[in-house]
Every structure is written in structure tokens, then in C-alpha cells.
C-alpha positions in Angstrom: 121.8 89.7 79.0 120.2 86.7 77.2 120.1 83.1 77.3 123.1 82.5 75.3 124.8 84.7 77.8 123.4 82.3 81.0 124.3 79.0 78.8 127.9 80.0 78.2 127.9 80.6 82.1 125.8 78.2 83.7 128.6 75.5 83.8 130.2 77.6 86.5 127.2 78.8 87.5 126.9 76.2 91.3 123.7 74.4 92.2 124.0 75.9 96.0 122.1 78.4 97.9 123.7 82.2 97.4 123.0 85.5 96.7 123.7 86.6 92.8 123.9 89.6 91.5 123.0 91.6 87.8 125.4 93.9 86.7 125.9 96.5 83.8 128.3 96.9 81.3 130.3 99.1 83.9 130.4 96.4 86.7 127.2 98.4 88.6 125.0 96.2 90.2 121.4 96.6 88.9 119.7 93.8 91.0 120.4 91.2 94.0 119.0 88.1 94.8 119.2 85.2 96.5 118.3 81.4 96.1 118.4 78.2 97.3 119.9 76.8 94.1 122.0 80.0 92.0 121.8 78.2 88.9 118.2 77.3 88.9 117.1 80.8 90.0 119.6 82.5 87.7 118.2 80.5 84.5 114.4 81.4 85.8 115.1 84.9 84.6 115.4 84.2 81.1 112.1 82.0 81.3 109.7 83.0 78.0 107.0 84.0 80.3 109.1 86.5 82.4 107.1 89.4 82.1 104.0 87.5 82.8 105.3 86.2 86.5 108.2 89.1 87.2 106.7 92.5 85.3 108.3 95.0 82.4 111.0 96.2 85.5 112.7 93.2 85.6 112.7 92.7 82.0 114.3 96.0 81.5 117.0 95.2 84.2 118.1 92.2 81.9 118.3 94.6 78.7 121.0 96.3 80.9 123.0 93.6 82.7 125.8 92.5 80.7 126.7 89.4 83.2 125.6 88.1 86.5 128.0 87.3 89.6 127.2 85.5 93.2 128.8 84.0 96.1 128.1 81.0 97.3 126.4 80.5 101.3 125.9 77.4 103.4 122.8 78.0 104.0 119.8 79.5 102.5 119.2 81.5 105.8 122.4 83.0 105.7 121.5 84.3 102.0 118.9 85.7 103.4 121.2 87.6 105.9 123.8 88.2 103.3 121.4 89.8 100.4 119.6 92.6 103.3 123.1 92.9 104.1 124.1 93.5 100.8 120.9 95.2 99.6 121.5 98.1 102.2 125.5 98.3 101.2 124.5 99.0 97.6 120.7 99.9 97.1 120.6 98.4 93.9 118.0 100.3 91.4 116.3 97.7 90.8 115.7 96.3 94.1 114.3 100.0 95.5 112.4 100.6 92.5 110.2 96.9 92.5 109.3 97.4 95.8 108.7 100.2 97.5 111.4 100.8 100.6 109.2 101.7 103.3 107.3 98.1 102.7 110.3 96.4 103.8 111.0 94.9 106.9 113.7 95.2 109.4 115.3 93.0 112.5 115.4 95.9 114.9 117.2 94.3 118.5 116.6 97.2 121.2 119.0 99.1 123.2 117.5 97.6 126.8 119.0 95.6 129.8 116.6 92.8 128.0 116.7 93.9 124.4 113.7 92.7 122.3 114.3 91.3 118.9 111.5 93.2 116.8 110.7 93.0 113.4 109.4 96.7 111.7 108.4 98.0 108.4 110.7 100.6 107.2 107.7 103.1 107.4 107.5 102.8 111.1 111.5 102.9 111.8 111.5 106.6 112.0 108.2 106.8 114.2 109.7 104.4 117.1 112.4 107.1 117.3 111.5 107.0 121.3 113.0 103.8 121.4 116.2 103.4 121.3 117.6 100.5 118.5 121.1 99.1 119.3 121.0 97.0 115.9 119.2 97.6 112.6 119.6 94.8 110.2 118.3 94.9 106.8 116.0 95.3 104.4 114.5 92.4 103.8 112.2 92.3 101.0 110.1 89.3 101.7 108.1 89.1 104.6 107.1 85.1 105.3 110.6 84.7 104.4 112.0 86.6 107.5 109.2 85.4 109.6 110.7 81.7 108.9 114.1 82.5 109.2 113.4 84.6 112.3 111.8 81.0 113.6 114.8 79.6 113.1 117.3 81.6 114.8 115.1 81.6 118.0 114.7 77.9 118.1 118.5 78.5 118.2 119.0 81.4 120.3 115.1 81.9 122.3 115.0 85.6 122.7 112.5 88.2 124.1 110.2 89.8 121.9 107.3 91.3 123.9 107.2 90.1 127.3 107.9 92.0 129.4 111.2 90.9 132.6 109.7 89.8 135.6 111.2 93.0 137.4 108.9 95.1 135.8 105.8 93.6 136.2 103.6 94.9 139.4 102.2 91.4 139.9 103.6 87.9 140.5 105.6 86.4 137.3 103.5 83.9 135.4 105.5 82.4 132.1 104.5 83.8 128.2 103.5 81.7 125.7 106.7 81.6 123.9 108.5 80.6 127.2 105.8 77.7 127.3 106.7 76.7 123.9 110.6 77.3 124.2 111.2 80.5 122.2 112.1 83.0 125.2 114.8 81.8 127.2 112.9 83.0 130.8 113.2 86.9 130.8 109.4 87.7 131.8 110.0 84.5 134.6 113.3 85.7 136.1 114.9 82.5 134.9 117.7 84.0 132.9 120.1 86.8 134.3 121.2 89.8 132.2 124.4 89.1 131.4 123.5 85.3 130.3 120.7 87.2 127.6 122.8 89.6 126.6 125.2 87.0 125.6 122.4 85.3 123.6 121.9 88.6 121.8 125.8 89.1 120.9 125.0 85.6 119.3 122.3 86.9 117.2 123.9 90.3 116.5 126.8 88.0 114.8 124.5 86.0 112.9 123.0 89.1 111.6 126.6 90.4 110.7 127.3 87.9 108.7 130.1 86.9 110.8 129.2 82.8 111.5 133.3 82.1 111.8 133.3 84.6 115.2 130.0 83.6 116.1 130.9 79.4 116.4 134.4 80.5 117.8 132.5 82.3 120.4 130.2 79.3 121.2 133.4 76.7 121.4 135.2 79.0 123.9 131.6 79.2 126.1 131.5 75.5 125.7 135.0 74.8 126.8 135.1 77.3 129.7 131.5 75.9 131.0 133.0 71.7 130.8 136.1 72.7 132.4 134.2 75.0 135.2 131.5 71.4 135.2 128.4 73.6 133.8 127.9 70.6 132.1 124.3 71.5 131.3 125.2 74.6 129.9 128.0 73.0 127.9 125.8 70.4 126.3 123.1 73.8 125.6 126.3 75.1 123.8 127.1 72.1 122.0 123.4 71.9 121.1 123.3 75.5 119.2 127.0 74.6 117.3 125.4 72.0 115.9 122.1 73.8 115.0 124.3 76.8 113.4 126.8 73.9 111.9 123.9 72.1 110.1 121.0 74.6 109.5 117.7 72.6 108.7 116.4 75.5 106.8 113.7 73.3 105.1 110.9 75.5 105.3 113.3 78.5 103.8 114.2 76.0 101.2 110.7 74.9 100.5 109.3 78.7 100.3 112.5 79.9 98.1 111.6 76.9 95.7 108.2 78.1 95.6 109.1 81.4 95.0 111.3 80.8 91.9 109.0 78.1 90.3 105.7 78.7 90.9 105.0 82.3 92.8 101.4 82.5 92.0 100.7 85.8 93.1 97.2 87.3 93.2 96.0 90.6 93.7 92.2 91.4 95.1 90.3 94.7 94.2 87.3 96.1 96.4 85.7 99.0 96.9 84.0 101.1 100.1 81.8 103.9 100.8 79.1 105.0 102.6 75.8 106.2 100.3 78.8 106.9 97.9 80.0 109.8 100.4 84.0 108.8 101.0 84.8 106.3 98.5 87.9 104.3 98.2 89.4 101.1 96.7 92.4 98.7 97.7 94.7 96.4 96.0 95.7 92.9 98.4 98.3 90.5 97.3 98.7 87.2 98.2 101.6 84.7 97.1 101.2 81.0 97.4 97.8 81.0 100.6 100.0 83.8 101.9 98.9 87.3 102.6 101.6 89.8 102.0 100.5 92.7 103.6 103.2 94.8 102.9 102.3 95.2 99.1 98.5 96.1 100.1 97.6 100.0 98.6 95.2 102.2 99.1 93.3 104.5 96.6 91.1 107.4 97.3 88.4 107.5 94.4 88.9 110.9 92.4 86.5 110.3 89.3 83.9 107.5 89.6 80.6 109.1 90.5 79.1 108.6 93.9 77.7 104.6 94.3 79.3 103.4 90.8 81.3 100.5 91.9 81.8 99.3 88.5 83.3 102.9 87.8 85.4 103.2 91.0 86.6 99.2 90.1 87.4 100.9 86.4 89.9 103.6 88.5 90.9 101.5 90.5 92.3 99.1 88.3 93.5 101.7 85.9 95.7 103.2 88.6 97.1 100.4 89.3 98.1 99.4 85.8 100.1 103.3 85.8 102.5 101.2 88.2 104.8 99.2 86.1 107.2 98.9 88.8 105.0 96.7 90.9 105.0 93.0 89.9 102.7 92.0 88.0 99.8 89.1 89.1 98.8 86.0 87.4 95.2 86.2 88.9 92.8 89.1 89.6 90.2 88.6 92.0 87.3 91.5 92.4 84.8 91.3 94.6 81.3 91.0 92.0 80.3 88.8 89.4 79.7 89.1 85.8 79.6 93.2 85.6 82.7 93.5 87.9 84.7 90.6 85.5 83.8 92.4 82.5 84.5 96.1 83.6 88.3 94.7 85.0 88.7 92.8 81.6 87.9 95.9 79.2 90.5 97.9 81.6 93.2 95.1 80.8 92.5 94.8 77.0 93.0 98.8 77.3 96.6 98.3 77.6 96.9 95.1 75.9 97.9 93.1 79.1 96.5 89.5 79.6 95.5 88.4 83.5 92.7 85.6 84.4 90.0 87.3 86.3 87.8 85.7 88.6 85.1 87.0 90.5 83.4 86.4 94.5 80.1 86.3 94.5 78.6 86.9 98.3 75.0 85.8 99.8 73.3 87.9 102.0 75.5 87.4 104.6 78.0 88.5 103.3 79.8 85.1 102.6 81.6 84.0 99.5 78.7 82.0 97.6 80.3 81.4 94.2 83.7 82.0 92.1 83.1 83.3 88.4 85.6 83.2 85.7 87.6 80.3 84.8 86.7 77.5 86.6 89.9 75.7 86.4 91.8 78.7 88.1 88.6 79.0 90.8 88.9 75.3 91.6 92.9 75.2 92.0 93.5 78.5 93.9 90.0 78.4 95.8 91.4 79.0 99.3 94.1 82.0 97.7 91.4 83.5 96.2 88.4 83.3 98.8 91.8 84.5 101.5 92.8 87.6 99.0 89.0 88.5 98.6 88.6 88.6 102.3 91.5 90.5 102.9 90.7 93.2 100.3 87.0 93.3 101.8 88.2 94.2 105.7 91.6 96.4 104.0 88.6 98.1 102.2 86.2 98.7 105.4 89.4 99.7 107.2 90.6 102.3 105.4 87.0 103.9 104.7 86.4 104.2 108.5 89.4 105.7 108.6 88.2 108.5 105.7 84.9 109.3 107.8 86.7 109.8 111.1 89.2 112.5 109.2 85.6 113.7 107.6 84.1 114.0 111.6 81.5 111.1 110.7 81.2 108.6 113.2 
């Protein structure tokens, strides 16, 4: 698909939040998104620096689409809801193969006479087997994303997430924070009874559906039945959430899926552990606009560098990394170094003939960030991201080396 292909259909093409989809020449889909504005994000893909800000993956994907479809959503939360939804239904190739499926997350609501509305990675579903899941909704590919949208809802509908219900507890019933603040409805307190929650959660399951139609019929029969039985403060609660769900003020979904399609400046972090060059290992961080996005970190085991050559292990490292073409590519590299580490990334890139800024922490004796090297302009504009991704890769690093010496029996 090319750009006289998106100009022939962006006339019909609606400036509204939705989920579009890529398809071949035999009406597969290859790829879903969403957006806050289809036609904006749409045209983004057939921007000249696409395999600069999106990686070789996606440009392949558009080799094979033949013409893109959506559907149109009021809100850009219930895109969210809609593309998991539809991301599970059809596993699109292209949507597995950018990101790896056990790195998404899921809205897991427990099977419990209080059920807990939990977010896990898809690597962990199959180890909380022990607890039993009455709803599973997604994947959903972006993390801060559903973290905002999860906000949201429970500003909407407050729910339980960890607390435990007053019942349970062996001493007296003191509110959690989110009770403080408004987010759980009074489960670890005793304030709300089991069949009141559980109504709260049928709300949510429907949200989650996709089914916002049963979900505000639901709320107008509540609403009615509590004026004309004079629950008048539970009517006006009800009246309250049709309103939210009637206009959503998704404005920090809006804000982060504007971000994402414009600027997205992700950056990826490199450093490198051992101890006297015994158990050596590297990581890769990522963090997208000041935010760490932890489900993309890896972790490498060094195979060839010799024992102590950072430089070397960097060199593997980064080379590794590169072998991964289905993993989107950065527009900044951070290692942890100066001058030596800069030049050793940079000789690794020119390799393969791919371009990236690289910038490199320089610590004092403490261990603190002292300096950025590289291009000063970058340094200056993306200070916090970087001196955040550096940090990140530096405690990821320590982390995951620990965890080589325990498997080794060295404490």
C-alpha cells in the first residue's frame, strides 16, 4: 500500500478515534490499531521516515496490505477495548510478531465473592493457574496506555484490587489508600455488600465486552428502580456514572495516543554486569516519552566477550539485539560509558548500515550520572528520558546478575 493508495482514501478516511485495520490482497488482516484520530494515524504510516520511528516489520506489512479498513468508536478508551478485543479474535501477524505475546498485558477480574480487577503480563497468566479468573480481557499491547484507561474506569466504577474485605482480616478494619482517595468502593472497610460490588463488576465486565448499549441500559433501569424505591443517593451515584460513560473525558488517553503517533521518541539503554568478569550479562531498557516500558526490557547472557571486556560484551550485546528486526527500532541509544562505549555501539551500527544517535552516561564515584556524551542537542532535550533509561538499565543489569550467581551457588 502506498501513499497514492491513503490519498485516494483519506476523504473517507474520518478524523475520530477507532481501531483500523491493514489488510492483504485476500481481505486478511495483517495489522490493527487504534487512534485517537483514524485519519491522522492512518497517513503516519506512509511518513518518509517510517522505518526510522516504526522498524523494517512494519514496512514490510505495508508491502503486503492492499487497503486499510476501521470502525469508528466514541471514545478513545473504548478503542482501546475494542483493538484487545479484536487483537485476540484474529492475532494478526503483525501484531504477535512486533511484540512479543507474553509482554502483553491483561485485565484479569477474579472469580471471588469480592473479585479483584488485576492487571497481568501474559507470561504470568499461566503461573496464577491457582487462582481462579472469571474474566480475561485482552491483550493489550501498551502498558501506560491501560494503566490510564484502567484509571478511568475506576473513577467510574471504584473496584478492589488488593485489599483485602474486612471479613478476612484478623484485626479491626482500617480504610486502604485507594478507599482514601475514592478508587475502592469500601470492600476492605465493610462499606459495600457483595451483591452491591458484584453489580459494579457486571458493569466493568460490559465495558470490557464491548457492550456500552447493555451496559447504560443496565445503569438507567438501576437508576429508575433506586428514585422510585427513594434511594435517591444511589440514584444520583447512578446518574453520575451514565454521564461519565455518556461523555468519557479520556484526555490523558488522547494526549498519550497523540504522542504516540507523532512523536514516540523511544530509547533504548545498554549495560552490562558481572562480578571479576565471572557471570556476565547485558540488558536492553526502553523508554517512550519519560516512560519506562518494562515490558520490552531483555536480558542477555554474555557468550563471547572475554571475562571484564565491557566494551566487548557492549559489542554482543548490541549486535544481538540488531538480529531482532522484529522489535521497533529506537531513535536514541544510551550506554552506560563515555567515549570508548559511544564508539564501540557506533562501529556495531555502521556494521549493518543503520543510523541511531548515541549518547553516553558518564558516572562519578558514586555512582551518579556526572555528564551526557554524544550530541548535545539530543542530551539537553531528552536529559530526564535518558538519565531515567540509564538508571533503569543499571538496576535491570544488577538484577539479573544476582540472579545468575544465586543459580551459580554464589552469594
Amino acid at each position: 500500500m502506498t501513499l497514492d493508495d491513503f490519498d485516494k482514501l483519506k476523504g473517507k478516511i474520518p478524523d475520530t478515534p477507532g481501531v483500523y485495520f491493514f489488510l492483504d490482497s485476500n481481505k486478511n488482516i495483517l495489522y490493527i490499531g487504534k487512534a485517537t484520530s483514524l485519519r491522522g494515524r492512518v497517513r503516519s504510516y506512509f511518513s518518509r521516515d517510517l522505518i526510522d520511528t516504526r522498524g523494517p516489520l512494519l514496512v514490510d506489512m505495508l508491502d503486503k496490505a492492499q487497503t486499510v479498513e476501521w470502525r469508528e468508536t466514541d471514545s478513545v478508551l473504548e478503542a482501546l477495548i475494542l483493538e484487545a478485543s479484536l487483537i485476540k479474535k484474529h492475532a494478526p501477524r503483525y501484531n504477535t510478531e512486533l511484540k512479543d505475546d507474553k509482554s502483553f498485558n491483561y485485565v484479569v477480574i477474579t472469580k471471588e465473592d469480592f473479585p479483584r480487577v488485576l492487571v497481568v503480563r501474559g507470561k504470568d497468566l499461566a503461573l496464577s493457574a491457582t487462582d481462579e479468573k472469571s474474566h480475561i480481557f485482552g491483550p493489550f499491547p501498551q502498558s501506560a496506555q491501560l494503566k490510564e484507561a484502567l484509571l478511568l474506569i475506576r473513577k467510574i466504577f471504584p473496584y478492589r484490587d488488593t485489599c483485602a474485605p474486612c471479613v478476612e482480616k484478623k484485626t479491626s478494619c482500617k480504610p486502604c489508600f485507594n478507599r482514601s482517595i475514592g478508587l475502592c468502593p469500601g470492600v476492605c472497610t465493610g462499606e459495600i455488600s457483595k451483591a452491591e460490588y458484584r453489580r459494579t463488576i457486571r458493569h466493568i465486565t460490559l465495558l470490557f465486552q464491548g457492550k456500552k448499549k447493555s451496559l447504560l441500559t443496565s445503569l438507567e433501569r438501576e437508576m429508575s428502580r433506586a428514585a422510585r424505591e427513594e434511594r435517591f443517593e444511589d440514584a444520583t451515584k447512578l446518574r453520575g456514572q451514565l454521564f461519565a460513560l455518556k461523555h468519557i473525558r479520556d484526555i490523558s488517553l488522547i494526549k498519550q495516543d497523540r504522542v504516540g503517533a507523532v512523536r514516540q521518541m523511544r530509547i533504548e539503554a545498554y549495560d552490562v554486569a558481572h562480578l571479576g568478569g565471572t557471570a556476565a550479562v547485558g540488558v536492553m531498557t526502553v523508554v517512550e516519552d519519560d516512560v519506562a516500558e518494562k515490558s520490552e526490557y531483555k536480558k542477555f547472557r554474555i557468550r563471547s566477550a572475554k571475562a571484564g571486556d565491557d566494551v566487548g560484551a557492549l559489542r554482543e550485546i548490541l549486535s544481538r539485539r540488531l538480529e531482532h528486526t522484529e522489535w521497533q527500532f529506537p531513535k536514541l541509544i544510551v550506554v552506560d560509558g563515555g567515549t570508548a562505549q559511544i564508539h564501540a555501539a557506533e562501529k556495531v551500527l555502521r556494521e549493518v548500515g543503520i543510523t541511531v544517535p548515541i549518547v553516553g552516561v558518564v558516572k562519578d564515584e558514586h555512582h551518579r550520572p556526572r555528564e551526557i556524551r554524544g550530541d548535545k542537542k539530543l542530551a539537553t532535550e531528552y536529559e530526564r528520558s535518558i538519565i531515567l533509561a540509564n538508571a533503569e538499565a543499571h538496576r535491570f543489569a544488577i538484577g539479573y546478575h544476582r540472579k545468575q550467581l544465586r543459580a551459580r551457588g554464589v552469594q
